[in-house]
C-alpha positions as CSV (number, residue, x, y, z in Angstrom):
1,X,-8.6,21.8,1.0
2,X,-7.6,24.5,3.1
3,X,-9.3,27.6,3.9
4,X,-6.6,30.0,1.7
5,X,-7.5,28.3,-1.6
6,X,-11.4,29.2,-0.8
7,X,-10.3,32.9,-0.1
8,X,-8.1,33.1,-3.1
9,X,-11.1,32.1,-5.4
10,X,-14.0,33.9,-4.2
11,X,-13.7,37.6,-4.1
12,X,-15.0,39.8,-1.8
13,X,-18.2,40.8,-3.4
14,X,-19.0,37.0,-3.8
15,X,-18.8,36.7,-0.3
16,X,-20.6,39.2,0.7
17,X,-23.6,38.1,-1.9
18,X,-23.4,34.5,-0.4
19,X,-24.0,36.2,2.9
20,X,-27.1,38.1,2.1
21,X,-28.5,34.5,0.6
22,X,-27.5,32.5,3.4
23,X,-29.2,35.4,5.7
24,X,-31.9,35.5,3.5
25,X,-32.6,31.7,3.2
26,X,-32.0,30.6,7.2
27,X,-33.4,34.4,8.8
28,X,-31.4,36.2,11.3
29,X,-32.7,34.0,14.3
30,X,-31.4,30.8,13.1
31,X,-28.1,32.1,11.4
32,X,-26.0,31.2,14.7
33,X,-27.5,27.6,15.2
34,X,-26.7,27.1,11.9
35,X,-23.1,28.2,11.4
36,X,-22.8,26.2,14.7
37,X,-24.1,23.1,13.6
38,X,-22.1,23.9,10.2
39,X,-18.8,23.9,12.1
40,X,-20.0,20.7,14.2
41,X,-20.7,18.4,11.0
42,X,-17.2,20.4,9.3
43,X,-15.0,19.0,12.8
44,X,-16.5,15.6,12.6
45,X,-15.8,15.7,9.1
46,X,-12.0,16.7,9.1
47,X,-11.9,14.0,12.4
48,X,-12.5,11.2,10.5
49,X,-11.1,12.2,7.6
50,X,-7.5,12.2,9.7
51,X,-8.6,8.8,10.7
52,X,-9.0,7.4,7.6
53,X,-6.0,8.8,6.5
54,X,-4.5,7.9,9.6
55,X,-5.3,4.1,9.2
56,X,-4.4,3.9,5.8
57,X,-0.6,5.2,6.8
58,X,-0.6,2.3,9.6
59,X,-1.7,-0.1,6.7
60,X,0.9,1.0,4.5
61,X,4.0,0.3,7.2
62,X,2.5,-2.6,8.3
63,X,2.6,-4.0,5.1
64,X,6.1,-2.7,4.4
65,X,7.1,-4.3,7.7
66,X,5.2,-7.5,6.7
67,X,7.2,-7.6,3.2
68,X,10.8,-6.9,4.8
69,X,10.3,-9.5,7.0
70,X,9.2,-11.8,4.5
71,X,12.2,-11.4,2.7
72,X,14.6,-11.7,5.7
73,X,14.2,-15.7,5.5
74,X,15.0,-15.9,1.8
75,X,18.5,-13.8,1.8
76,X,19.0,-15.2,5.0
77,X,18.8,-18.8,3.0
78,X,21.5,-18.0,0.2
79,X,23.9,-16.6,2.8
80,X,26.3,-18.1,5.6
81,X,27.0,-17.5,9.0
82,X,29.7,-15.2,7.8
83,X,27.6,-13.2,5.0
84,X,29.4,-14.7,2.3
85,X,27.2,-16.8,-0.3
86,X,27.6,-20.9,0.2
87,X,30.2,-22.8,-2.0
88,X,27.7,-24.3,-4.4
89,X,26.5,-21.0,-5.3
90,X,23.6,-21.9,-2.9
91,X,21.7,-22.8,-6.1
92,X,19.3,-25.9,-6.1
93,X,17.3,-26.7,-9.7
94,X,14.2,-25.7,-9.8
95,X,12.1,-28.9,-9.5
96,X,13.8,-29.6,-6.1
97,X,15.6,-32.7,-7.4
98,X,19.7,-33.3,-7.5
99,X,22.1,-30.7,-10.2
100,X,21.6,-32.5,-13.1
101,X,24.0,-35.4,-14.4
102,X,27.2,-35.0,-15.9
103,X,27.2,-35.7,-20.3
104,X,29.3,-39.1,-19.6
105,X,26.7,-41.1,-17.4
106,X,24.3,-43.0,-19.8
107,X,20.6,-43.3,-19.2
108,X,19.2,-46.2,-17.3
109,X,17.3,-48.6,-19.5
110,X,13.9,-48.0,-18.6
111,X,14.5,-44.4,-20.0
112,X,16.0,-45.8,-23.4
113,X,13.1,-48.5,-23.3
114,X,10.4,-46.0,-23.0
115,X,11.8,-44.0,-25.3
116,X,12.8,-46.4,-27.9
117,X,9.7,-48.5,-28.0
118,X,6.8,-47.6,-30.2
C-alpha cells in the first residue's frame, strides 16, 4: 500500500480530525516519541516484509531451476548425439519388458495350459 492511495482517500478535513484525536489521546509531550516509535515499528515492518517477499522470489527460481533440470535428463534420453530422435522411435513399453511379439509366434504351452485348464 503506498502512501498516495492513503492520501487519495482521506480528505483533508479527516486528517486534520485524526490529528486533534491523536493529540488529544497521546498529549503534546509524547506526540514525537510516538510518531517516532510509529515510524520505527512501520520500517521494521516494510523490512521484513521485502524479505519475505524476497525469499519467496528465490523459492520460486530455485524451483524453476530445480524443474528445468529435472527435465534435462529425460529429453536428453529420447534424443542422440546429433539431436535427432533414435531409430526405434526411442519408445520402450511401459512395463519395461521387450516390444511385444509379432501375431505369427504362438504361445508357449504353459500359457495355453493355464489358460485352458479349469
Amino acid at each position: 500500500m503506498t502512501l498516495a492511495v492513503l492520501f487519495d482517500s482521506v480528505g483533508f478535513g479527516e486528517w486534520f480530525m485524526l490529528l486533534a484525536v491523536v493529540l488529544i489521546v497521546v498529549g503534546p509531550r509524547r506526540l514525537p516519541s510516538v510518531a517516532r516509535n510509529l515510524g520505527q515499528y512501520y520500517s521494521r515492518f516494510r523490512r521484513a516484509a521485502d524479505n519475505f517477499k524476497r525469499q519467496l522470489m528465490d523459492m520460486d527460481t530455485a524451483f524453476d531451476r530445480a524443474a528445468e533440470e529435472a527435465t534435462k535428463p529425460v529429453e536428453n534420453a529420447f534424443t542422440s548425439d546429433s539431436g535427432e530422435k533414435p531409430a526405434d522411435g526411442g519408445e520402450k513399453p511401459a512395463d519395461g519388458g521387450e516390444k511385444p511379439a509379432d501375431e505369427g509366434e504362438k504361445p508357449s504351452d504353459e500359457v495355453a495350459s493355464a489358460g485352458g485348464e479349469a
